[in-house]
Structures are given as C-alpha cells and as structure tokens.
Legacy VTK file of the C-alpha trace (Angstrom):
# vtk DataFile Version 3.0
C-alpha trace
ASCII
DATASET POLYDATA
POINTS 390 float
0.000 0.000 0.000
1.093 3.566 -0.722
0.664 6.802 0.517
-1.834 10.149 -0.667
-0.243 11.171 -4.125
-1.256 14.775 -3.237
1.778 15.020 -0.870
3.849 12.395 -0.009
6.558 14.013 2.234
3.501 15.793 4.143
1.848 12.889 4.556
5.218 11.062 5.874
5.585 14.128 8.249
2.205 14.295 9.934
2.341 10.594 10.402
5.368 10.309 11.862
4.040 13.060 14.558
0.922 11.502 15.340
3.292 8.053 15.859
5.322 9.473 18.719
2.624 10.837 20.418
1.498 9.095 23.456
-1.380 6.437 23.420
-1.180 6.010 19.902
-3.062 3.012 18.257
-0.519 2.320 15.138
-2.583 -0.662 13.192
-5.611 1.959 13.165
-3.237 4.505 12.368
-1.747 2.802 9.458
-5.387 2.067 7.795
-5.780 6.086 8.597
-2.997 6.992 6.190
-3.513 3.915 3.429
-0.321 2.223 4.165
0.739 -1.317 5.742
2.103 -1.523 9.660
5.399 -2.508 7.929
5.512 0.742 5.871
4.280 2.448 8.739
7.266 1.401 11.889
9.538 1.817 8.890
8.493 5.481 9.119
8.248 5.629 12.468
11.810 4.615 12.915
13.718 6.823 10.343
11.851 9.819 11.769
13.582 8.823 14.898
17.100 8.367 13.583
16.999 12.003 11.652
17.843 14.848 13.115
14.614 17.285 11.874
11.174 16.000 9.670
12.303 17.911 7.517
14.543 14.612 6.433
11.841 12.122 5.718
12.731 11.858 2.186
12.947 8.731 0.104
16.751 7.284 1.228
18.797 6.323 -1.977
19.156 2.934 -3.258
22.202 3.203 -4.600
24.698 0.543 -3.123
27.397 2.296 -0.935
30.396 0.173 -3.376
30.256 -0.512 -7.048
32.177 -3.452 -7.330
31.827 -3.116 -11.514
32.801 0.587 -11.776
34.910 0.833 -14.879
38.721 0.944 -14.209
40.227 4.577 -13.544
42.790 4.032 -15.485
39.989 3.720 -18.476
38.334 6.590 -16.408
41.209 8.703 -17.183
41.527 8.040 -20.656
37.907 9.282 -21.443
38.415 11.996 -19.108
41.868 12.577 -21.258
39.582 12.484 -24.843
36.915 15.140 -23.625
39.902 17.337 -23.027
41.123 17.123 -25.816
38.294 17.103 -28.334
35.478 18.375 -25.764
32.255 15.432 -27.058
29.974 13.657 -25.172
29.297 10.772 -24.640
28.355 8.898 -27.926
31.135 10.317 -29.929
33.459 9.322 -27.291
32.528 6.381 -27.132
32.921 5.452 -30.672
36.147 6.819 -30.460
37.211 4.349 -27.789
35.956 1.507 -29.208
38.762 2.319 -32.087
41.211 1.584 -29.314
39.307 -1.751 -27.999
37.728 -0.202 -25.150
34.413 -1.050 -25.207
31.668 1.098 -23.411
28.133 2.457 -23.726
27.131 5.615 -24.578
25.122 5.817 -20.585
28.708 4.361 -19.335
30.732 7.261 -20.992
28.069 10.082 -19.643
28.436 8.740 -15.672
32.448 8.561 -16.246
32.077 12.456 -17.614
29.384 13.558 -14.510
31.317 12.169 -12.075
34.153 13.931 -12.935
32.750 17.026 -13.317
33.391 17.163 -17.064
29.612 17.902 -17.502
29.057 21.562 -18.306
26.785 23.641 -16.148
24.239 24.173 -18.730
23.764 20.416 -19.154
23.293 18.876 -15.952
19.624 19.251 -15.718
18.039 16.235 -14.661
16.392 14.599 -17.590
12.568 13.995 -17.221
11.730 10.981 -16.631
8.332 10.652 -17.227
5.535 13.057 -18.433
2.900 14.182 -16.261
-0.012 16.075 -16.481
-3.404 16.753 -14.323
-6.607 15.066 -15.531
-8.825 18.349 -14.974
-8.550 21.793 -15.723
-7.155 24.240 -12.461
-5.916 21.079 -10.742
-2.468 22.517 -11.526
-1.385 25.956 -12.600
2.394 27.181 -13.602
3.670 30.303 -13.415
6.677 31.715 -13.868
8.087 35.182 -15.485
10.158 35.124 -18.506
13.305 36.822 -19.728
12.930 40.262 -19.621
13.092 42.795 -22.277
14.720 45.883 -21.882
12.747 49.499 -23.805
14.652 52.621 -25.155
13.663 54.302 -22.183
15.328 52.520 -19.829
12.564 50.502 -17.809
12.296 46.767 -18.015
9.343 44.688 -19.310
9.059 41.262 -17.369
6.666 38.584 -19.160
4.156 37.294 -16.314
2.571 33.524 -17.854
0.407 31.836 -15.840
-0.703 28.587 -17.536
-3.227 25.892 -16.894
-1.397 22.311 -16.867
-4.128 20.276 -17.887
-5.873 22.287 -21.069
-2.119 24.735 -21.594
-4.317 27.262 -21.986
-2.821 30.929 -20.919
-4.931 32.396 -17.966
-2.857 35.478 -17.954
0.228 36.949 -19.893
1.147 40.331 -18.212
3.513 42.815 -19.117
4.910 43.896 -15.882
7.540 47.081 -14.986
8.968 44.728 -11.894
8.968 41.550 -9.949
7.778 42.920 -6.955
5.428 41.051 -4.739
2.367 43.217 -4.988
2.706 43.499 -9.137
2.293 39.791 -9.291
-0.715 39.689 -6.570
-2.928 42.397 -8.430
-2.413 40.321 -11.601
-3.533 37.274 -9.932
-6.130 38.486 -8.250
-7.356 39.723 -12.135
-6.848 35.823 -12.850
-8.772 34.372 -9.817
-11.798 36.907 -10.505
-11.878 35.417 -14.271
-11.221 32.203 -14.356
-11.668 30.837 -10.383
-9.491 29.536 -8.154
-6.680 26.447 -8.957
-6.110 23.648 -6.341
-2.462 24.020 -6.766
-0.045 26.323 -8.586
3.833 25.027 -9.645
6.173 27.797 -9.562
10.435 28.087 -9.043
12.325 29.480 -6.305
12.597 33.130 -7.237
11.322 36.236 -6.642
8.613 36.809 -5.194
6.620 33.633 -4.240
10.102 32.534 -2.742
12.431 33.794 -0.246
15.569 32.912 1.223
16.229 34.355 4.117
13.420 34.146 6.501
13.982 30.471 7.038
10.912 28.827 4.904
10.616 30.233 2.008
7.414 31.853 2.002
6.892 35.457 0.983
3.825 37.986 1.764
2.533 36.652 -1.878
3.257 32.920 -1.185
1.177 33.348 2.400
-2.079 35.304 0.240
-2.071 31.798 -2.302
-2.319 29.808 1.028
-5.191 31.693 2.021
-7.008 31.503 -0.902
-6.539 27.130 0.034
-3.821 26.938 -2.772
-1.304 24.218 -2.571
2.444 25.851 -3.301
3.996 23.242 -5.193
7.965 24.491 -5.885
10.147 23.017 -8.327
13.430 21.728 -8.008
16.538 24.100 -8.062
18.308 23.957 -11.240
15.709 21.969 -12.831
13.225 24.307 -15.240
12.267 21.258 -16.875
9.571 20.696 -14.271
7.855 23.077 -15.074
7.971 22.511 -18.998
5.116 23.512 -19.733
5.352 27.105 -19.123
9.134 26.688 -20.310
7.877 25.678 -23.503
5.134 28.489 -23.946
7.689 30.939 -23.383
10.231 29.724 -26.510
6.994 29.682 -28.184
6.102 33.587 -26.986
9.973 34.482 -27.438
9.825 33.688 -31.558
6.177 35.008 -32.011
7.670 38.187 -30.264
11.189 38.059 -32.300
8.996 37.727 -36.043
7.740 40.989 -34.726
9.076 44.835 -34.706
10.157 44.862 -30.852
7.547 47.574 -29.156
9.196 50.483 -27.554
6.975 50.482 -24.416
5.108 48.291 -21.438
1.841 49.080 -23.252
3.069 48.037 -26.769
4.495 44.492 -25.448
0.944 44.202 -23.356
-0.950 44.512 -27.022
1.530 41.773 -28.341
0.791 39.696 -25.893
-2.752 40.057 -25.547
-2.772 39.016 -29.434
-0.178 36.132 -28.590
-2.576 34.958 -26.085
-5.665 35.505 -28.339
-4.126 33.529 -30.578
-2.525 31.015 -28.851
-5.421 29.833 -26.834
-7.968 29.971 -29.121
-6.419 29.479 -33.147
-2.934 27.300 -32.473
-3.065 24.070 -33.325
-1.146 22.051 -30.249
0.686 19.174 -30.861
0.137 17.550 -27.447
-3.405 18.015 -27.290
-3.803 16.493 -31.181
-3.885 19.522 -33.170
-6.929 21.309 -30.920
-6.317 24.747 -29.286
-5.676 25.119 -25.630
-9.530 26.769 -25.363
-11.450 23.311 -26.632
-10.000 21.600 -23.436
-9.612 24.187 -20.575
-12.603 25.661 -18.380
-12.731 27.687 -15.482
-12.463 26.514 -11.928
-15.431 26.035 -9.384
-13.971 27.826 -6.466
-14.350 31.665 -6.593
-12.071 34.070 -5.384
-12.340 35.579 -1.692
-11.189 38.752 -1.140
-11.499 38.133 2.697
-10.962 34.120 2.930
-12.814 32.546 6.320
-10.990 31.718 9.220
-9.390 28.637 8.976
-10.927 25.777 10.879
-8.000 23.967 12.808
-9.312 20.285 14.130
-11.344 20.350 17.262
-8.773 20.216 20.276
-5.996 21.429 18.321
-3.444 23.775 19.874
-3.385 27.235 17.994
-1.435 30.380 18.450
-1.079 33.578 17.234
2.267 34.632 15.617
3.711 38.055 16.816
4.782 41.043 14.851
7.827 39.365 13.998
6.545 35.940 13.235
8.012 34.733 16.420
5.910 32.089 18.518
6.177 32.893 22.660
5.821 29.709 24.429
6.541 29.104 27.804
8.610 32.096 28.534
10.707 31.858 25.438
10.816 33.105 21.316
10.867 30.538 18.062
11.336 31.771 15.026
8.823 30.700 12.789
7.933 32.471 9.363
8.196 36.684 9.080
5.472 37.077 6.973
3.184 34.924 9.153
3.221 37.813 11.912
-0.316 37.741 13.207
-1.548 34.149 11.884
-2.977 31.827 13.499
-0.954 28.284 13.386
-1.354 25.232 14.910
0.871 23.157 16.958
1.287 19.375 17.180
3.509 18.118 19.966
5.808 14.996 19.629
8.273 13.746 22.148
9.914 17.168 23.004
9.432 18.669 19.480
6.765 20.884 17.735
4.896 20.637 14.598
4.007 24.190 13.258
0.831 24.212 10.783
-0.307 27.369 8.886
-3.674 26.834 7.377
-3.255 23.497 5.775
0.624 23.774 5.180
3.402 22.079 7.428
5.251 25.115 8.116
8.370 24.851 10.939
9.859 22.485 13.648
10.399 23.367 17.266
12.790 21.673 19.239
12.120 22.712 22.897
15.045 20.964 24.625
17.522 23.182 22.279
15.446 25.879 21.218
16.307 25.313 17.364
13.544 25.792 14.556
13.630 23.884 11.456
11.999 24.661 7.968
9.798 21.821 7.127
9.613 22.828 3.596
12.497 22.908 1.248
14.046 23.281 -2.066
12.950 19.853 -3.561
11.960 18.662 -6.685
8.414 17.402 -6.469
8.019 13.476 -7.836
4.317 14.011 -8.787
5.352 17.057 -10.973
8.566 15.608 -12.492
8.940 15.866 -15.791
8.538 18.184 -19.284
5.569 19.302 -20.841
LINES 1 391
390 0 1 2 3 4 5 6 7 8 9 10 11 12 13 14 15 16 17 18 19 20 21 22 23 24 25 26 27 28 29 30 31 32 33 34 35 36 37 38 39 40 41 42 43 44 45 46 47 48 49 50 51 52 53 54 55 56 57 58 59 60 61 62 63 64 65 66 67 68 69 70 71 72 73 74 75 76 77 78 79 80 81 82 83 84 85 86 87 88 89 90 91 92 93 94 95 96 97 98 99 100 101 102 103 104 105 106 107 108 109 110 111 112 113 114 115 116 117 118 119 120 121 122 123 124 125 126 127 128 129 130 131 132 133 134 135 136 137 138 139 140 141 142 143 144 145 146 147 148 149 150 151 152 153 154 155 156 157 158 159 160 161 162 163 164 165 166 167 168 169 170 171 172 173 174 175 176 177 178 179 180 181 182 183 184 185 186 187 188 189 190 191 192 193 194 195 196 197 198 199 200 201 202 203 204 205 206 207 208 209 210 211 212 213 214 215 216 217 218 219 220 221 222 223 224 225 226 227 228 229 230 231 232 233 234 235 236 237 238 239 240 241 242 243 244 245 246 247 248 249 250 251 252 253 254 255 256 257 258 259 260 261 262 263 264 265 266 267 268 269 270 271 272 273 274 275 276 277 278 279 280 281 282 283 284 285 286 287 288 289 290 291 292 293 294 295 296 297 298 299 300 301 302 303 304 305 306 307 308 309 310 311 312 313 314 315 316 317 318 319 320 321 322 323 324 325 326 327 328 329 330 331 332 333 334 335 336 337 338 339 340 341 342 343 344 345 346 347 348 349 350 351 352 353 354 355 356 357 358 359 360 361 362 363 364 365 366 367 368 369 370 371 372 373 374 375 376 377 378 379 380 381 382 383 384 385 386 387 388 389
C-alpha cells in the first residue's frame, strides 16, 4: 500500500508526529494513512534516527560500493579524450571503441558527470516521465520570462500563468517589476476570471520565494495559502519541471522576435494580448492532437475571496497567534517561525519534546524545545508528482 499522491513528504511528516505521540493506536493509524504496519514502523523509525522532519525523504538505493565501476585508469583516458576534443558521450565512445575499449554511450556520460566534465548548462536532470493533471485548475504554472529591456530605460518582465491540464494561458502580463504586490494584483485579475486552482507550480525566485526568513514563504506565497492553494515548488536547477510554461515561453519568445520589438510596457501588453488571443484559441497544439488550448480548458469552481474565512484547525488542536515578527512565545521563550506569518494563526502538534508548526493546511516549521532550534519543514525539492517536461 502507498501513501496520498497529493503530498507524499507531508503525509510522511504528519504521520510520523501523530506516531510518537502518546497512546497512539498504530494498526488503526496505518489504515488512517492507506499504508501497511510494515511501511508504517519503517516510518516511524527513520523519523527517529533524523535529526529534523524535515529529512523524511525517500533514502537512496544506490549501493554504498560498485564493485563493476569501470577501471580509472579507463576513467582517465575518457576523461583525457573530452579534453582534448570536448564530445559527449556517444562520440566518445565510438572513439574508444577504435582503441578496444568497449563502453556504452550511458557508461561514458556517468564517467564524464562524475568527474565534473559535464558543463553547467547540461546537468539538468532529464525527465523521466511526463505528467499532467486530468482536470482543468488542478495545476497551474507560473513563472516570469526573460525580460526585455525598452529605449527608455525601464524593463518589461513577461508574467505567464498557464493551466497544466488544457495549456491554456490564464494570464500573460507585461509587468515594470517583480515585486510582490505586481504579481498579486495580476492574480487576483486571474482568480476573478477564471476561479481559483487547487495548486499552482512555480520556481524558487522572486517573489513567491524567499531565502532568508527560514521557509521560504513570501507575503505573496502566504495570500495563495489563504485563498486554500497548494504551493507546489520546483526543483533548483531543474526548469524542466515546469515545462510547460518553459515551452510556452520559446513559443512567446519567436512570435515576439517575427515581430518589430515595441518600444513600451503598453506596446508588449498589445503583443501579448494578441499572442494569447491567438494562442489559446487558433494554435493548433501538438500535445493536445492539433486542438487549441480553449477546446480543453474551463474555469475553476472555487471563486475568489477577497477576505478568505478563518481557517478551521481540528477540534482540540493547539493554535497560536504569531507576533509582529513571526516569532511564537511559548513558555517564557521566542521561536522563530515564518516573518510574513506575523499575526496568523498556526497550529501546533507536539511529539516527544518537538513541535509541529501548521499554517492553514501547510506544514510550516519544527520546534525543538530541549535546544530551542527551529527547522523549515519545507524545502528546495523537486516534487516526484510534478517531475517531468511538458
């Protein structure tokens, strides 16, 4: 048995809390979260050997020797080649076969990562599968492109924001900055049109991620979890997860470049209000068999809130209110928590001598109360159930 697809580390975390609290029943536990006992103590135990939650990722499987690593001294020989004539991994290894060393393409392209010989520009992780969402809003992705720079001197950014499911273009923004509250007045234009998504997939820049107030989350990233959003962020270094939105900006980048280049914010706003026009509604897509994005997409069912409800926390639960400095007080002393949570209402979850911080329906921070150190729960990680390229 497996667990939730929605969230797997999540699910891992708050499970492994309510296992080291006392009086715990773990068979009913186990059929709680949809996995086996044996799945279950296995959790139970590596969230006892790691030092924060915040470690209860999938371990490697990678043996710790490799008895049938290739020989350095061939090691050094292809490392000598790529030196010399700079090719991957194919070419190489053609060229090695000419001297009776024998190896595969995959073989050559290990020998050249591990030794660094990989430039920067190529190490992405390859996708390894395809995903996408079976419904329209499930999953949104948004991202800015490249910027443009006008005669004048100001700076266009390109704000997408694309449906996963349909690709359809919810909004394509010409914007003077990055700032926080540029973004949030365009999305709030989004949310008003089209609804509400159940989860939007965005990078770790500027501004739905920070990193320096110890989680990540910015003033915009805390308004998406208020509207009930799920913040799904992709993996450092890896734009291929979110391909799609990759993709529809190479697309947007050579509709743009068969055009005379407009000299202001309001003239690249009129391209890309055509761009979109066009690209949602005439543009044949290959990956939806020749139909336009608009034959598949339609809006979401949840509305926009200006003024979400209070969030219900379970009955019983322990809840606090952040202060100005989105520090918890807590018998007699300060934790850190999140800055731009000052004045929010969290919940806590106590295990052993540790704390679970919740905001809303996100795993926020851990507390350790014998040493006083807070831990982000969330990190830089690559998703699995959003892994791969358009």
């Amino acid at each position: 048995m497996s667990w939730k697809e929605s969230d797997v580390k999540s699910e891992r975390i708050a499970f492994a809390v309510r296992a080291r609290q006392p009086g715990r029943n773990m068979a009913a536990l186990c059929r709680e979260f949809g996995i086996c006992r044996e799945t279950g103590y296995k959790w139970l135990r590596r969230s006892q050997e790691v030092e924060s939650l915040a470690e209860l990722e999938e371990q490697s499987r990678r043996p710790h020797r490799s008895p049938n690593q290739t020989p350095e001294w061939i090691e050094e020989r292809v490392e000598a080649l790529r030196h010399e004539h700079g090719w991957g991994g194919r070419k190489l290894a053609e060229l090695l076969s000419e001297e009776g060393i024998f190896l595969a393409r995959s073989t050559v392209d290990r020998i050249l990562k591990r030794r660094g010989l990989v430039d920067s520009g190529q190490r992405h992780r390859p996708a390894v599968r395809r995903f996408e969402r079976s419904r329209p809003m499930e999953l949104v992705q948004m991202d800015f492109k490249g910027p443009y720079r006008l005669p004048s001197g100001r700076i266009c950014y390109p704000l997408s924001v694309l449906d996963d499911h349909s690709r359809y273009a919810l909004r394509l923004d010409a914007l003077p900055s990055q700032y926080g509250h540029e973004v949030q007045s365009r999305l709030v234009a989004c949310f008003e049109e089209h609804g509400v998504p159940q989860a939007m997939l965005m990078d770790h820049g500027n501004p739905w991620w920070a990193t320096t107030n110890g989680h990540g989350l910015t003033r915009l990233s805390v308004f998406l979890i208020r509207q009930g959003i799920d913040l799904i962020y992709g993996g450092i270094g890896h734009p291929q997860t979110q391909g799609k939105v990759e993709r529809f900006h190479r697309t947007l980048g050579e509709s743009i470049g068969r055009l005379e280049l407009p000299q202001s914010l309001e003239g690249f706003q009129a391209a890309f209000d055509v761009f979109r026009r066009v690209y949602n509604h005439v543009r044949p897509h290959e990956a939806l068999r020749d139909r336009p994005p608009a034959q598949r997409y339609h809006p979401s069912r949840k509305s926009y809130r200006p003024e979400p409800p209070e969030w219900e926390y379970p009955a019983g639960s322990e809840v606090y209110i952040l202060r100005h400095n989105g520090c918890l007080r807590l018998e007699g002393r300060y934790y850190f928590v999140c800055h731009p949570l000052a004045g929010e209402r969290v919940r806590l979850e106590r295990f052993d001598r540790k704390i679970l911080v919740t905001y809303r329906h996100m795993q926020v921070r851990e507390i350790d109360l014998e040493t006083g150190r807070t831990t982000a729960v969330v990190r830089p990680v690559r998703p699995p159930e959003v892994s791969a390229m358009s």
